[in-house]
KEROMI-991478 format. One line per 5 residues: number of its first residue (from 1); their letters; for each residue z, x, y of N, C-alpha, C, O. Coordinates in steps of 0.05 Angstrom, whole numbers. Example, Ala and Ser with C-alpha at 12.3 -4.5 7.8 and 13.67 -1.06 7.14 Angstrom:
2
1 = as = 156,264,-114,156,246,-90,156,264,-66,169,285,-66 | 142,257,-45,143,273,-21,157,258,1,161,268,23
% end
This chain:
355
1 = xxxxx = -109,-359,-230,-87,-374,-218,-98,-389,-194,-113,-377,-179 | -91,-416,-188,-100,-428,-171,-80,-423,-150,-56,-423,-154 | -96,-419,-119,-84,-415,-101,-73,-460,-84,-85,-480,-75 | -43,-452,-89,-34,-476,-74,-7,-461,-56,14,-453,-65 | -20,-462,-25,-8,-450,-15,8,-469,12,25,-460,27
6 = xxxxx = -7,-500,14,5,-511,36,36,-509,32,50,-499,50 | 47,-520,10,79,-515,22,90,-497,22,114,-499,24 | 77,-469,21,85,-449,31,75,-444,55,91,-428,64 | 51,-448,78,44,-447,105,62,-474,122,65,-471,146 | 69,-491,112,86,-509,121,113,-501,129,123,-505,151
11 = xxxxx = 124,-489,106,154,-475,105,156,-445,122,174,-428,121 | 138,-446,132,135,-417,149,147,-419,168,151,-440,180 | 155,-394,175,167,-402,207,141,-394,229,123,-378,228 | 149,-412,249,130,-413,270,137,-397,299,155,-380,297 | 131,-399,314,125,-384,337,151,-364,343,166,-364,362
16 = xxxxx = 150,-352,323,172,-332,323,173,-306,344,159,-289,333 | 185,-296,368,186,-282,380,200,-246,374,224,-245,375 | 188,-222,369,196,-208,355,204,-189,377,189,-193,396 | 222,-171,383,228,-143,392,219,-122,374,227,-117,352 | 198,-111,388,187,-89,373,192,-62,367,184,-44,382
21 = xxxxx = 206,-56,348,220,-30,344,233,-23,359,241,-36,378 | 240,8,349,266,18,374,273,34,391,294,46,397 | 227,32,404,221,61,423,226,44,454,207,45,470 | 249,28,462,250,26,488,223,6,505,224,-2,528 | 206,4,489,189,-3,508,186,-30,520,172,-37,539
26 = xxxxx = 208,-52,500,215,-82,514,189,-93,502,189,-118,501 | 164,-77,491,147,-104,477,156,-118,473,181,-116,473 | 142,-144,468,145,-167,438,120,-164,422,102,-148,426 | 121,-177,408,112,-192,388,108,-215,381,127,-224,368 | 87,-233,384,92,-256,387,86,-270,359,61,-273,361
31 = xxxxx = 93,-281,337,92,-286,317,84,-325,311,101,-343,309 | 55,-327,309,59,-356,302,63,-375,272,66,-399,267 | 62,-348,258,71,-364,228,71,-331,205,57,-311,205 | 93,-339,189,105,-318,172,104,-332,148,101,-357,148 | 107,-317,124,116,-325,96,119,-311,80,122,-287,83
36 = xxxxx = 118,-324,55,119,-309,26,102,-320,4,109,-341,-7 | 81,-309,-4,77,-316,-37,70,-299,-58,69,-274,-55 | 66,-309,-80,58,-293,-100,25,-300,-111,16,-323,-112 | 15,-282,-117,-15,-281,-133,-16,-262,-151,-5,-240,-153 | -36,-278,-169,-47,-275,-198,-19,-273,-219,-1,-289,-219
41 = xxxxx = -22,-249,-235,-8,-250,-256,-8,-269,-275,-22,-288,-268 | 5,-273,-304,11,-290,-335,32,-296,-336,49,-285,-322 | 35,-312,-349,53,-324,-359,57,-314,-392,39,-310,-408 | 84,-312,-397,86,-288,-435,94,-329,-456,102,-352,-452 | 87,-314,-471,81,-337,-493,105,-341,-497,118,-320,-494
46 = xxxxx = 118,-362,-504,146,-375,-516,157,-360,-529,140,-351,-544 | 181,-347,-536,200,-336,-547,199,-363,-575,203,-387,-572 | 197,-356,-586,195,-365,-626,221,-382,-626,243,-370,-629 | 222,-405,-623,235,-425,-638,244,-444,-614,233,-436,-594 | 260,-469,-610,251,-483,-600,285,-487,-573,309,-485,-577
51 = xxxxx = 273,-492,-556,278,-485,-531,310,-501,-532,309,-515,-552 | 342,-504,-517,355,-516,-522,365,-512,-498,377,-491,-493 | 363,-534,-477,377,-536,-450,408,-537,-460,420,-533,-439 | 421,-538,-473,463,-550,-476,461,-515,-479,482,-512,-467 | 453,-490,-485,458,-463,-483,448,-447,-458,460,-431,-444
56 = xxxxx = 422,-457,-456,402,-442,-433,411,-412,-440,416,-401,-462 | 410,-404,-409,418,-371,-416,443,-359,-424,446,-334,-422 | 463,-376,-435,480,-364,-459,474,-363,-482,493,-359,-497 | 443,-366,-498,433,-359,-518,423,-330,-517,399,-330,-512 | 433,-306,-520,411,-282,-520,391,-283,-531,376,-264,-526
61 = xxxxx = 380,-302,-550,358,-301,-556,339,-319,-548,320,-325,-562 | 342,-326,-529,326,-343,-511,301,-363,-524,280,-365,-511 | 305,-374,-545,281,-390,-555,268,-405,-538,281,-416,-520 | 239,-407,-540,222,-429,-533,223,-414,-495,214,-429,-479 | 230,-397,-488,225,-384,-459,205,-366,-452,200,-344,-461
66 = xxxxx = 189,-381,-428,171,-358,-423,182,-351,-403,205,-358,-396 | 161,-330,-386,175,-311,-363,140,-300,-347,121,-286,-355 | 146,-311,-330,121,-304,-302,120,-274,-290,133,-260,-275 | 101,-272,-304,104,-232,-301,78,-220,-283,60,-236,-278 | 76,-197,-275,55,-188,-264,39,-194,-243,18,-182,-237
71 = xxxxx = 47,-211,-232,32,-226,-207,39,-197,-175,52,-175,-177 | 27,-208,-154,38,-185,-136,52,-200,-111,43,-222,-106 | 68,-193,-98,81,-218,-84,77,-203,-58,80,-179,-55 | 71,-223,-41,61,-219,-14,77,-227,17,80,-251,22 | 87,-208,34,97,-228,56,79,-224,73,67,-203,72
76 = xxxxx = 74,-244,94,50,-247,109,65,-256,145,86,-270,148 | 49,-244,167,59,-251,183,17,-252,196,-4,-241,190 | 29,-275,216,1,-277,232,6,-278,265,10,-301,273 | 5,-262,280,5,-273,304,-8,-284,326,-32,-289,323 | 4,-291,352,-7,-305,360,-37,-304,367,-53,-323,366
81 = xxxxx = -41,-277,376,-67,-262,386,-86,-256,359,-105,-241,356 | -73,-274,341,-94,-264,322,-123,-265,333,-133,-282,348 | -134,-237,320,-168,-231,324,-185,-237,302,-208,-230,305 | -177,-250,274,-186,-265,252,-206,-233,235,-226,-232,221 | -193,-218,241,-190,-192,222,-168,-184,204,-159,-161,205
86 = xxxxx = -159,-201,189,-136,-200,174,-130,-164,157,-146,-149,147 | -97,-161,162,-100,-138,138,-80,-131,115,-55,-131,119 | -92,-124,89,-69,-135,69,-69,-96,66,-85,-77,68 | -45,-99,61,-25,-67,58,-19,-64,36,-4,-80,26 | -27,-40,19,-22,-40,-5,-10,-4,-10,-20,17,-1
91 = xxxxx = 12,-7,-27,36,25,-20,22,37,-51,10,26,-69 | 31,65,-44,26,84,-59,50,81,-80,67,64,-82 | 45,102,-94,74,99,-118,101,107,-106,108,120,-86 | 114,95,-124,148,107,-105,160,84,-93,183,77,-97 | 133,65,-70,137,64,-50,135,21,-56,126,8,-75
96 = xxxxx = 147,15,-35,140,-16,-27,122,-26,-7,102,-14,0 | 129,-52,3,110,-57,30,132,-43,46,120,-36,66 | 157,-34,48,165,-33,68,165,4,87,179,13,105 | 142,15,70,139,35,83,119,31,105,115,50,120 | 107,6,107,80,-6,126,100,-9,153,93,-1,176
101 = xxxxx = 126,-23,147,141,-38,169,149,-28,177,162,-42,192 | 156,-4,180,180,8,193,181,38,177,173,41,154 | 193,62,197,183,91,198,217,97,191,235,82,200 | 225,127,172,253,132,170,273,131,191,297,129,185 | 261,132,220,268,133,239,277,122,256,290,132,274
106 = xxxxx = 270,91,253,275,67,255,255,56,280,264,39,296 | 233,63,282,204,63,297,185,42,286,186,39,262 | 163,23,301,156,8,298,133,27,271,127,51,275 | 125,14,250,125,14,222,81,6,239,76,1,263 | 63,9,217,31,5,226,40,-27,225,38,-39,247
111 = xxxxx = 50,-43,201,49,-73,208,55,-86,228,56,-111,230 | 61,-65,250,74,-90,282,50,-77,297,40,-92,314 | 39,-54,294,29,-40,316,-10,-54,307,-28,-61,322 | -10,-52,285,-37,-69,293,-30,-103,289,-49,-115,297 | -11,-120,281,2,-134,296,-7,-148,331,-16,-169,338
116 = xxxxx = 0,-124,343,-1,-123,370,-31,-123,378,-39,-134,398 | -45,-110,362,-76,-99,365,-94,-132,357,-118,-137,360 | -73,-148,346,-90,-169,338,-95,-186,301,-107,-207,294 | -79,-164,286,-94,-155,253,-73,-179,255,-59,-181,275 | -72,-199,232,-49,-211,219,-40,-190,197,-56,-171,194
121 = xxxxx = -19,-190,184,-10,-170,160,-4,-183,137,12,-201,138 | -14,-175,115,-9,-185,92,2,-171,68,-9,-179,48 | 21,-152,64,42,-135,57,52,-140,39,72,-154,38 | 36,-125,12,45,-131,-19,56,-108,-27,50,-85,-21 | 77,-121,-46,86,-104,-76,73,-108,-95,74,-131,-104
126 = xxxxx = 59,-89,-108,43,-91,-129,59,-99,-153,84,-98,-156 | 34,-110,-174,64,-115,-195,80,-97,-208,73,-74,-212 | 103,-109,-215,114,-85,-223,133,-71,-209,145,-52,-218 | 135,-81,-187,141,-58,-162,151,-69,-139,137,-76,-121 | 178,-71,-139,192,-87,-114,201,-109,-119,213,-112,-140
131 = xxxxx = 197,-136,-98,196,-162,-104,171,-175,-124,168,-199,-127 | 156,-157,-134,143,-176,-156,154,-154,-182,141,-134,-190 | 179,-162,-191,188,-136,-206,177,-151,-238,169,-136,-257 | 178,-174,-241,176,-185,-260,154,-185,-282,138,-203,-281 | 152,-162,-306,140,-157,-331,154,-161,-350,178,-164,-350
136 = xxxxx = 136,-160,-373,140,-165,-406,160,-142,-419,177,-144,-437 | 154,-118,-403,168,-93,-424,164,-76,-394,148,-76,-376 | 190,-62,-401,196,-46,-381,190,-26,-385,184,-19,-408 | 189,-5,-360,171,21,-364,167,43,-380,187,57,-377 | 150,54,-398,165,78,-407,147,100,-393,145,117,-410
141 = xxxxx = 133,108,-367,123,117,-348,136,152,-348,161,153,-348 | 126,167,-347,145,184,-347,147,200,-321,159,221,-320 | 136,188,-302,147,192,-275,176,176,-263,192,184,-247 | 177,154,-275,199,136,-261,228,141,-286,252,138,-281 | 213,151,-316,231,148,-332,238,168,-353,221,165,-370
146 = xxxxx = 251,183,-359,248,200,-378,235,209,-402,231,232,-410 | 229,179,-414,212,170,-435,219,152,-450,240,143,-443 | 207,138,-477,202,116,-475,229,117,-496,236,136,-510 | 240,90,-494,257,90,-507,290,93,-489,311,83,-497 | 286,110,-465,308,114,-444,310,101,-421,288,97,-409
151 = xxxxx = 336,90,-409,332,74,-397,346,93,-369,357,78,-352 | 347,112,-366,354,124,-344,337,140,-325,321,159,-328 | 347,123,-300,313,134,-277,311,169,-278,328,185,-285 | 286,173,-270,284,203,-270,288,216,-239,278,200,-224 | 299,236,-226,299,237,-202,280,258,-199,271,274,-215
156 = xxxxx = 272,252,-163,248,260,-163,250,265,-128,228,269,-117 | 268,265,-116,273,269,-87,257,295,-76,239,295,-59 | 267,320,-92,252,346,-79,226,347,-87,211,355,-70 | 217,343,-108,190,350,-127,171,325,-99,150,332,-88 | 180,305,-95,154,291,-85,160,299,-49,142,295,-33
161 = xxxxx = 179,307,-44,177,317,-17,163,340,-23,148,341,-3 | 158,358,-34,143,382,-34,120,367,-34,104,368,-15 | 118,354,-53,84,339,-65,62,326,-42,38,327,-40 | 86,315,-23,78,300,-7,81,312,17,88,299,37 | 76,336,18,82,357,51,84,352,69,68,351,88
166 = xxxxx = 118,343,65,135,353,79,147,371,99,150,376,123 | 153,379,74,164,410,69,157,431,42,148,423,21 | 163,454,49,175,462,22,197,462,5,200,463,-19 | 210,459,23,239,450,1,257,437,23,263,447,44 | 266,406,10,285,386,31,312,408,41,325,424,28
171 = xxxxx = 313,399,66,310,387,86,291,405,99,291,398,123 | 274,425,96,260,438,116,236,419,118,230,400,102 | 222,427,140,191,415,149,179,432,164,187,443,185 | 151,433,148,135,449,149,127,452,188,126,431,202 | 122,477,199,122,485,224,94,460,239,71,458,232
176 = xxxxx = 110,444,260,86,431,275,95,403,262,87,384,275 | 112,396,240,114,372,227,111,358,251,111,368,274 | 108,322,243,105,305,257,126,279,243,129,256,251 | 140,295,216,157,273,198,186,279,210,198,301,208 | 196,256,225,220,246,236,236,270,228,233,281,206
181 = xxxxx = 255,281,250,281,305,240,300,290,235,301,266,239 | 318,305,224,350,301,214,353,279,191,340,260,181 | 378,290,189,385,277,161,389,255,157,389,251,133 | 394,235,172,393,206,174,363,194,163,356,180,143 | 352,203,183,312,198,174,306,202,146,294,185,131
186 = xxxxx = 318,233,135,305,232,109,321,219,89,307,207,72 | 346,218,84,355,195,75,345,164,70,346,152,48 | 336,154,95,324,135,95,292,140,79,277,125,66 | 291,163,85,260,164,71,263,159,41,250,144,26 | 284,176,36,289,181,4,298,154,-7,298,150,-31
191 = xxxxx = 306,135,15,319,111,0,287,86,-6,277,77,-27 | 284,85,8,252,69,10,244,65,-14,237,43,-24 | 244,100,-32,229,107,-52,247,77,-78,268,65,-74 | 230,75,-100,228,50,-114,209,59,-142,187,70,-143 | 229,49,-164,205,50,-183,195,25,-193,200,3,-184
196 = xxxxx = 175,30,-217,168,15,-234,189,-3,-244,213,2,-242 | 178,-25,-256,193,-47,-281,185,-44,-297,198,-43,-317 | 166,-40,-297,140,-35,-326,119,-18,-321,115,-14,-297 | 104,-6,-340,89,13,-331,69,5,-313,69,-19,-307 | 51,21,-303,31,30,-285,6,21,-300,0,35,-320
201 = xxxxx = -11,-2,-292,-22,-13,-308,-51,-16,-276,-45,-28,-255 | -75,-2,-280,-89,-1,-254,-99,-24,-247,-100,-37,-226 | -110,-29,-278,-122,-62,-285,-115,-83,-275,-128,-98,-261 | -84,-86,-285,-71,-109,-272,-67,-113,-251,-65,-136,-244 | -64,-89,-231,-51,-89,-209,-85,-100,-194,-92,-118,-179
206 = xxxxx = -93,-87,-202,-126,-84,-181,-134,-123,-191,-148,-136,-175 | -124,-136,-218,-125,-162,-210,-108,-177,-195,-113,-200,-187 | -95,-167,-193,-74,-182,-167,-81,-186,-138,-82,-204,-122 | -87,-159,-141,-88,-158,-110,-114,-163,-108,-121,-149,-88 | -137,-176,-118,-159,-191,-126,-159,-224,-119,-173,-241,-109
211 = xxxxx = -143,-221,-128,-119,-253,-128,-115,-257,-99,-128,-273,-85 | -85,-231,-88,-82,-230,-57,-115,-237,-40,-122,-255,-25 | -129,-216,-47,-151,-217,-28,-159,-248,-33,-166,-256,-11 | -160,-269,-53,-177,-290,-52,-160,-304,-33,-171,-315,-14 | -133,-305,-36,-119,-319,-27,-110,-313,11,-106,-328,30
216 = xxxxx = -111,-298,10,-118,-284,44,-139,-295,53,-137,-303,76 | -161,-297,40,-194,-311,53,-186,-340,56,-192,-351,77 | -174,-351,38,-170,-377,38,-150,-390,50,-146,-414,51 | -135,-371,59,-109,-378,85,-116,-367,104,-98,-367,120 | -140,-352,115,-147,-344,144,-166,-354,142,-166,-370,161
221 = xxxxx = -196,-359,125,-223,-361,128,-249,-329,130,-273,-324,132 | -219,-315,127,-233,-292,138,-226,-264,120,-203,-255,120 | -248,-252,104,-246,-224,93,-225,-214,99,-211,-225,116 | -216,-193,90,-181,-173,88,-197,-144,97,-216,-137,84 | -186,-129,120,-200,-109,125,-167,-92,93,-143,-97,95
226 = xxxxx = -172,-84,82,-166,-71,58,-149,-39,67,-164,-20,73 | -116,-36,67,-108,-10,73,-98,6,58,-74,8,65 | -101,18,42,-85,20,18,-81,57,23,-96,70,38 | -56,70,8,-32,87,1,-41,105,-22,-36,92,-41 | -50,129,-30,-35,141,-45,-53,124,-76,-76,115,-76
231 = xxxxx = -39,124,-92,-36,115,-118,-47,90,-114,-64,82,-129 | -37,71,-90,-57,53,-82,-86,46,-78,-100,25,-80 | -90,77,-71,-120,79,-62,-137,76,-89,-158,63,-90 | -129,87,-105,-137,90,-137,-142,56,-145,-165,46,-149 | -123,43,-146,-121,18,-149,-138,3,-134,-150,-16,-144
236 = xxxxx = -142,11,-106,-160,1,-88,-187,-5,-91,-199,-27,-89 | -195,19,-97,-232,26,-111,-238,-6,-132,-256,-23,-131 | -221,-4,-145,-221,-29,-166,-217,-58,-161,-226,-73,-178 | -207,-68,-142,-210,-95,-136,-231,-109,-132,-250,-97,-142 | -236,-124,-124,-261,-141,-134,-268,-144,-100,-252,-141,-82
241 = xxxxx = -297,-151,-95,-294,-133,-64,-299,-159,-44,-296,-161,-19 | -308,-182,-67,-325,-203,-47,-309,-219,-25,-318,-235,-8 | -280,-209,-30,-264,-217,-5,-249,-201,11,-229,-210,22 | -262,-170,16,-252,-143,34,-270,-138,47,-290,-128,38 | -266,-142,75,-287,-131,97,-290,-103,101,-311,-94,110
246 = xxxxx = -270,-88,95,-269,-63,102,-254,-42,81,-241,-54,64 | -253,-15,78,-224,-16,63,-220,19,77,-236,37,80 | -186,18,83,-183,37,97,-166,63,81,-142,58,80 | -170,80,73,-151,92,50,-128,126,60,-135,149,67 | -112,118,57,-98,142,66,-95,153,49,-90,140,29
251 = xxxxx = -96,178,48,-101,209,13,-98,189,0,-75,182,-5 | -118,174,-8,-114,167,-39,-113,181,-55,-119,205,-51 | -104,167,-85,-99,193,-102,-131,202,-120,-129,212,-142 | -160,199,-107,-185,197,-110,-199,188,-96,-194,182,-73 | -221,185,-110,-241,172,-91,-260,159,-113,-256,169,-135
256 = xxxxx = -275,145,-114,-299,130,-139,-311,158,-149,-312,178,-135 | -320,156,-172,-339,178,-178,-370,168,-178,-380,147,-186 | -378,187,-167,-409,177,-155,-426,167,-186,-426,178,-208 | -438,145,-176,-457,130,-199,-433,111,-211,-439,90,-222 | -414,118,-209,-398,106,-223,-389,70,-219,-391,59,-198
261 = xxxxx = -380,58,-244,-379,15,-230,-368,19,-201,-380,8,-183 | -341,36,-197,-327,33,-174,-351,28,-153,-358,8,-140 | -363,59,-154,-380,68,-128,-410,58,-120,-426,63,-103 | -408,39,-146,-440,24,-140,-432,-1,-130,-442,-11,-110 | -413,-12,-145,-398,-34,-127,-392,-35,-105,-390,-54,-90
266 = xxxxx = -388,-12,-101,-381,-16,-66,-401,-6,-52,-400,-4,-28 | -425,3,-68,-447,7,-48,-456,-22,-38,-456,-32,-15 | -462,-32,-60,-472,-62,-69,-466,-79,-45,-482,-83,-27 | -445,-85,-46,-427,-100,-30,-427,-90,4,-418,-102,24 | -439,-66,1,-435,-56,38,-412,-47,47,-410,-48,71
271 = xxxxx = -391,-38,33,-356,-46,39,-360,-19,55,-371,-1,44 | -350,-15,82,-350,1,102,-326,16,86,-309,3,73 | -325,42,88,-305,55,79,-291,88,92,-305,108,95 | -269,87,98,-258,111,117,-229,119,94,-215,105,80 | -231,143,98,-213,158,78,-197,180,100,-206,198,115
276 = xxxxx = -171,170,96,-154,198,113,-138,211,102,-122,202,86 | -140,243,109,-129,264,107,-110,271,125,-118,272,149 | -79,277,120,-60,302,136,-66,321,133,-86,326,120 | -47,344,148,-41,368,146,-36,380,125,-29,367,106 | -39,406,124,-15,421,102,-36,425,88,-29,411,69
281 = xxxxx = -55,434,82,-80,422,56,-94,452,58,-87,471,43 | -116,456,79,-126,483,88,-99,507,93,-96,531,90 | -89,493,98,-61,514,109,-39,510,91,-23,526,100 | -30,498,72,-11,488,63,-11,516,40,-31,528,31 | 14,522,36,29,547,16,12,553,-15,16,539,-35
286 = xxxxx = -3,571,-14,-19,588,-35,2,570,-65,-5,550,-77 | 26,586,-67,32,586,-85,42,565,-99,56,569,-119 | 35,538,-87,54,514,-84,23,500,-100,2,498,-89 | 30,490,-133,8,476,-145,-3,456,-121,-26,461,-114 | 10,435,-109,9,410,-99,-22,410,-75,-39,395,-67
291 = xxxxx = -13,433,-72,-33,447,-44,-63,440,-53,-76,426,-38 | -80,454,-85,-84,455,-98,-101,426,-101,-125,421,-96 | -83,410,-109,-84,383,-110,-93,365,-88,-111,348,-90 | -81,370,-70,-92,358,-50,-118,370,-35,-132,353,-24 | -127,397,-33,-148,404,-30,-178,391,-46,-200,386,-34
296 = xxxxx = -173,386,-74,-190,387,-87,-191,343,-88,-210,329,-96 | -169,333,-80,-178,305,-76,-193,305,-52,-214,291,-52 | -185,321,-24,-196,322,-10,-221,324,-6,-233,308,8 | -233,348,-21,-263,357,-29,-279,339,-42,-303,340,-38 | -264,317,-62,-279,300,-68,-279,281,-58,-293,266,-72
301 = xxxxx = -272,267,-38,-274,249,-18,-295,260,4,-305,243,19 | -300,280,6,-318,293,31,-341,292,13,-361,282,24 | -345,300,-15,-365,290,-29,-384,264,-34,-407,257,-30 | -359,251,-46,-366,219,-45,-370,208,-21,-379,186,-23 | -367,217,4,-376,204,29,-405,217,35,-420,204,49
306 = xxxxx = -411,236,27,-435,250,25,-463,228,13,-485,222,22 | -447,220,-13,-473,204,-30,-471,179,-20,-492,166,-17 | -443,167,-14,-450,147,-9,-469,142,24,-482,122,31 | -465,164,36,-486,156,66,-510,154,53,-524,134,52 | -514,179,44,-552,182,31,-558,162,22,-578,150,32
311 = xxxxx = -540,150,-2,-550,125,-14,-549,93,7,-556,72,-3 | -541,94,30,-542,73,49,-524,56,55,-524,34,65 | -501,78,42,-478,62,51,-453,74,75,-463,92,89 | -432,70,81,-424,80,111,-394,88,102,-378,70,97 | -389,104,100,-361,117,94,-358,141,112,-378,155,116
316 = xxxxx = -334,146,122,-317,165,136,-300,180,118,-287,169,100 | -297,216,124,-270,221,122,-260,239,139,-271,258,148 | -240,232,143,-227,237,174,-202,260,170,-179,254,171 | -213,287,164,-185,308,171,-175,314,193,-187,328,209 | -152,303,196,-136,306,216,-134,323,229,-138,315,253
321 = xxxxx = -129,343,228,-133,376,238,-160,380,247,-166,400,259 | -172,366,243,-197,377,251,-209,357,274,-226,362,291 | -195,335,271,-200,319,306,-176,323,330,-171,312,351 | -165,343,316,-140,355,335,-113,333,335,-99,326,354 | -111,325,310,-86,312,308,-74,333,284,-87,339,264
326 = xxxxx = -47,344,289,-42,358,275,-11,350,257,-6,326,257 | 4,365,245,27,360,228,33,341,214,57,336,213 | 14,324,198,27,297,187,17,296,153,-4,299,141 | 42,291,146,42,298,109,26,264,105,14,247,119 | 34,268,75,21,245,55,38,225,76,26,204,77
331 = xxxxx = 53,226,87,70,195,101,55,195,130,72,200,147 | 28,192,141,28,194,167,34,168,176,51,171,193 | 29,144,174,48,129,177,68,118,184,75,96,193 | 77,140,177,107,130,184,112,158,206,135,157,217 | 99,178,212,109,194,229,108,191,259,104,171,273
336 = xxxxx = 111,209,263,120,206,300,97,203,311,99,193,333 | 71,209,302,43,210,320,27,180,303,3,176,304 | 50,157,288,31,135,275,22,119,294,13,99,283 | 19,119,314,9,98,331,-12,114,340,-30,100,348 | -18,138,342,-37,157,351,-60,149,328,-83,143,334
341 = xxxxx = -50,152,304,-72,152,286,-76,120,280,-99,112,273 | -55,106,282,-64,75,289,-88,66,303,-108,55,293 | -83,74,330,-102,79,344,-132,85,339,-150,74,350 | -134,109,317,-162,122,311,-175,102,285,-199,99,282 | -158,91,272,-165,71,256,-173,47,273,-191,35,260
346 = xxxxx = -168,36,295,-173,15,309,-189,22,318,-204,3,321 | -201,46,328,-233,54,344,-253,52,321,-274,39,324 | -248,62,304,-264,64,273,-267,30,271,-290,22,274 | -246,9,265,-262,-23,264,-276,-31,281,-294,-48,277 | -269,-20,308,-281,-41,330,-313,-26,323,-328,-45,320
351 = xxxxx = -323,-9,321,-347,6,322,-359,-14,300,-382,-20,306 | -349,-28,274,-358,-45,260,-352,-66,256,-351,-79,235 | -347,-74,284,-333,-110,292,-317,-125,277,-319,-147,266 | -300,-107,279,-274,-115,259,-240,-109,278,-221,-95,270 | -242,-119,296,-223,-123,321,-224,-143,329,-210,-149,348
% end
């Protein structure tokens, strides 16, 4: 897809003045250009027979119509202080850009706070997922859906708050939490959550946001330090690298397997790489599978940072508990100590001149 993006940097708004969240502190934000677009994705072949504007969409069978599917749609803010370290945000499953912006709590979100630090933000919905909802066939996923053939969402409120340690069971939180109290917060948490349109496709998504990254270089001049979520992170490994300066991964749901295209590719390429861990993991409930799970992604991320140093490349992984930041589930982010760990991510670029 060819990137034509002036009348969309044109139509932007300009020197927009922001109030920054809603910890009292009277910041701003000084905003000199915002927007919206979309990258990559197809276009679906003509619906069989021949097209008739006097019906349009009172024909259910829509002849001669295509439909623009799969692309990943991006809102972008740049400010004024930009430091020409751009960073594109990419969400785990469940989730949108808008778990980047803003915390259940109603607290400034990582996209204002490195913002402030200088990053421009470039804050996608993968396809599939949010405002780029638009695919060929809708999901039959059996996380978002019962199965194929049903069109009724699956719920999933307690199972992924356990999953994602929390708690053990909503509304509790685990002793030391750092995830917002009361019931208002987790509401909001629970509402955030978002499914699929169509299934979970790694390929496509990791061309998109392939796409995003070209198109980020070519509206700043400058590489995408790379942040990606969860299920994101998975997706992450896979993009194409020649336009990511950095890439920053919170529990992804993996890590490359050593020798493997992912992990030679990104030797190749030099791509600086830092992997973070929460709480709950060493300590988190024996009997609770999830624990389990996250231990053993963990372990392989402390692995894969292992080969990739030897082999001459530079990756971090950073358990939280163990630099004395403590209580923060799969959402640190969004919790009460995110500007703390904001922070430790911003000491980690500047060390590789990416501030």
């Amino acid at each position: 897809m060819k990137r034509k993006l002036t009348a969309i940097l044109t139509a932007s708004v300009l020197a927009v003045t922001m109030l920054s969240g809603c910890n009292g502190s009277g910041d701003t934000l000084n905003i000199k250009d915002q927007g919206m677009f979309s990258s990559g994705g197809t276009v679906t072949e003509p619906v069989s027979g021949e097209y008739d504007p006097t019906t349009n969409w009172l024909d259910p069978q829509r002849p001669g119509n295509t439909a623009h599917v799969d692309h990943a749609n991006v809102f972008y803010q740049i400010p004024e202080n930009d430091n020409g370290n751009p960073i594109v945000y990419l969400h785990g499953y469940g989730q949108s850009r808008m778990g980047w912006m803003t915390t259940p709590d109603g607290r400034e979100g990582w996209s204002d706070i490195f913002l402030k630090k200088g990053h421009s933000a470039f804050l996608v919905d993968q396809p599939r997922r949010g405002e780029a909802g638009g695919t060929a066939s809708m999901t039959a996923d059996d996380l978002d859906a019962w199965g194929e053939g049903m069109k009724d969402y699956k719920p999933g409120d307690q199972a992924w708050y356990t999953h994602f340690r929390i708690g053990r069971v909503a509304p509790e939180r685990y002793e030391g939490s750092q995830f917002p109290e009361g019931e208002e917060a987790q509401d909001q948490f629970f509402r955030q959550m978002t499914p699929n349109t169509g299934s979970f496709d790694q390929a496509v998504d990791a061309a998109a946001l392939g796409e995003v990254m070209a198109d980020v270089k070519e509206m700043t001049g400058n590489k995408a330090i790379f942040i990606t979520h969860s299920q994101g992170g998975r997706v992450g490994w896979d993009v194409p690298v020649e336009n990511i300066s950095a890439i920053v991964a919170i529990e992804p749901g993996g890590a490359p397997e050593i020798g493997s295209e992912q992990y030679n590719k990104l030797l190749e390429a030099k791509i600086p790489i830092t992997i973070y861990f929460g709480d709950y993991i060493d300590n988190g409930p024996e009997d609770i599978q999830s624990t389990g799970f996250w231990k053993g992604v963990r372990d392989g991320a402390l692995e894969f940072a292992e080969a990739y140093n030897a082999a001459g490349g530079d990756a971090t992984v950073v358990d939280l508990p163990k630099v004395g930041i403590t209580g923060n589930s799969h959402f640190m982010f969004q919790e009460l100590n995110n500007e703390e760990i904001a922070d430790h991510i911003e000491a980690w670029l500047e060390e590789r001149g990416l501030n």
